[in-house]
C-alpha positions as a Python dict, from the first residue, in 0.01 Angstrom:
ca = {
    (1, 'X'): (0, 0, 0),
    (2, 'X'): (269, 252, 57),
    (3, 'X'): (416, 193, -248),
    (4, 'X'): (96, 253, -419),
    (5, 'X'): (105, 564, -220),
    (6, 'X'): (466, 661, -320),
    (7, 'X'): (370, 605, -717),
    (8, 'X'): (26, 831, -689),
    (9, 'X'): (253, 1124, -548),
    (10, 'X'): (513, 1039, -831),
    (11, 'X'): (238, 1055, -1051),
    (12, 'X'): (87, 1414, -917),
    (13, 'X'): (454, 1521, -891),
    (14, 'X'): (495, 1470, -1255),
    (15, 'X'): (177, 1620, -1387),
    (16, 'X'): (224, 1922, -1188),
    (17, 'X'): (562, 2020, -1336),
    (18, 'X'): (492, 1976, -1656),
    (19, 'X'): (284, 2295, -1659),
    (20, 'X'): (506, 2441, -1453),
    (21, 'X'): (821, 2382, -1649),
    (22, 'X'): (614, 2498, -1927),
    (23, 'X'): (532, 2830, -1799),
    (24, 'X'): (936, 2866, -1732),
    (25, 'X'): (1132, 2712, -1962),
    (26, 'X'): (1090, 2811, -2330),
    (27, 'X'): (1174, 2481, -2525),
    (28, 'X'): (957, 2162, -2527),
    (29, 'X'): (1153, 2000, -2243),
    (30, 'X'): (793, 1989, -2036),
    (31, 'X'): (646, 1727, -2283),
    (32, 'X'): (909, 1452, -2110),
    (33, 'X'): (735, 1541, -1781),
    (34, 'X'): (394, 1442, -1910),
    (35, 'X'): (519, 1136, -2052),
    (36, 'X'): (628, 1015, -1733),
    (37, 'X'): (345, 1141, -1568),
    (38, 'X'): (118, 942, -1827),
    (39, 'X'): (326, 593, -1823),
    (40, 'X'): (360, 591, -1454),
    (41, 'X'): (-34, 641, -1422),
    (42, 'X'): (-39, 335, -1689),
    (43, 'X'): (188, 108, -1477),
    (44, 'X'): (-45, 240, -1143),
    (45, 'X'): (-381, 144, -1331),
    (46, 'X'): (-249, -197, -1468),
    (47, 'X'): (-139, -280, -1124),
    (48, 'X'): (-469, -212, -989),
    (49, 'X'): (-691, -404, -1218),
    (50, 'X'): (-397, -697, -1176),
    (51, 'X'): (-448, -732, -871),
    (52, 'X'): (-846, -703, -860),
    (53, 'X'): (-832, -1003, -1083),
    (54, 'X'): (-917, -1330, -928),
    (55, 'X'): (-628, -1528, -851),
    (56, 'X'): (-775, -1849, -1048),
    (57, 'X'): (-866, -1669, -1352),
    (58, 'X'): (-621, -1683, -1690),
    (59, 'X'): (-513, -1394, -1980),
    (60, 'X'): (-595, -1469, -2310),
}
């Protein structure tokens, strides 16, 4: 659970700079914050519906 924790503040972290760093910093360099933001909420969600899977059932 405190993992879990640790990645949602990662997450919110993340999203927050980007527009943040865009409102300072004149190049693109932003964008790699959302991408992060984006694949760690990816990793967060597939984790979650992993584990509310039953343990007997199989992935096709």
């Amino acid at each position: 659970m405190r993992q879990r924790r640790l990645a949602w503040l990662g997450f919110m972290l993340a999203a927050l700079q980007a527009p943040v760093s865009a409102w300072l910093v004149a190049d693109e360099s932003w964008l790699f914050s959302l991408c992060v933001a984006l694949m760690v909420a990816t990793v967060i969600i597939a984790d979650d519906a992993a584990r509310r899977r039953p343990a007997n059932a199989t992935g096709d």
